[in-house]
N, C-alpha and C positions, 0 to 999 in steps of 0.2 A: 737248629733248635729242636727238643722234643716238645711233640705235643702227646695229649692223654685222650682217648674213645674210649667211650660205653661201648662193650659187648654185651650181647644177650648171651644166659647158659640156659637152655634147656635139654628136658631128656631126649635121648637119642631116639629116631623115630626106630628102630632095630630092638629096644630096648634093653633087658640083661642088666639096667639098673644102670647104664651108663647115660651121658649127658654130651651135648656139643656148646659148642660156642655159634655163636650169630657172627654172621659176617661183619669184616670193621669196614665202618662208613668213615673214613678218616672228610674231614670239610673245615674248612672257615668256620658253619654254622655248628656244625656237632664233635668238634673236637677242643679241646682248651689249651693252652700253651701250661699252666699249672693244675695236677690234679687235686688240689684243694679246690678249686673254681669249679671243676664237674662231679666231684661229689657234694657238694654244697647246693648246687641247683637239684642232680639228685634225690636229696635229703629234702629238698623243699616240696616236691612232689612225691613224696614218701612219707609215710608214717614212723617208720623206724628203718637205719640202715648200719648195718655192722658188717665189719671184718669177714671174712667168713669163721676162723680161730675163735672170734669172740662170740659168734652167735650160736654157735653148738654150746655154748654156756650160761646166755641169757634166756629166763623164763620166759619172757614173751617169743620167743624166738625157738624153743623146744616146746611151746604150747601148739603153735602152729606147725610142728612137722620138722623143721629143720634136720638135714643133716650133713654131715661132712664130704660132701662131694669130690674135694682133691682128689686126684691122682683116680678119676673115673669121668672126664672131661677130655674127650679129641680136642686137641688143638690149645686146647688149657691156659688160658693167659697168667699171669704171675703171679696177680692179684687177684683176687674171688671172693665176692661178699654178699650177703643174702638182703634181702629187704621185706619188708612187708609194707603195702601200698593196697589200698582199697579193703581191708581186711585178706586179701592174699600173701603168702608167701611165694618170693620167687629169690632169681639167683641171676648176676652179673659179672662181668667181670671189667676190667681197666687194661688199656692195650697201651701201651707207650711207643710210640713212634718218632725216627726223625727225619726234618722234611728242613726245606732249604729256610731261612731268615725271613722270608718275607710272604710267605705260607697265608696271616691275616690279611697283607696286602691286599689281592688277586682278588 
């Protein structure tokens, strides 16, 4: 089965305008068998959360600084989407992994 993890992106401590990924904590408690079920919990402790494609497009989301980070991310997961949570803007991403059938069991 796949399951779906939150990565953290932030910038590179090196800098140069580049970014990393956070380490994937794959678990029972922090990973989801469907990624509609971990972005949905996401969003619930967020203020607004978008694609990253769509968020270089939306006004709230260019008020706050947004920008197109692709293809300036080590380790870059597939998926990339920005949020704004507390009145901050930040940046995540979705790791998809797969792991044996009974993964929730354990």
């Amino acid at each position: 089965m796949n399951i779906y993890t939150e990565v953290t992106i932030v910038p590179h401590h090196a800098g140069f305008g580049m970014y990393q990924r956070g380490e994937v904590q794959s678990g029972p408690e922090t990973s989801y068998a469907f990624e509609a079920d971990l972005l949905e919990i996401i969003a619930m402790n967020s203020e607004e959360v978008l694609p990253i494609e769509e968020a270089i497009t939306s006004a709230d989301f260019i008020a706050m600084g947004v920008e197109d980070i692709r293809g300036k991310i080590y380790n870059q997961p597939s998926k990339v989407f920005a949020r704004i949570a507390r009145g901050e803007l930040s940046y995540f991403g979705i790791v998809e992994n797969e792991v044996a059938d009974d993964f929730f069991e354990k």
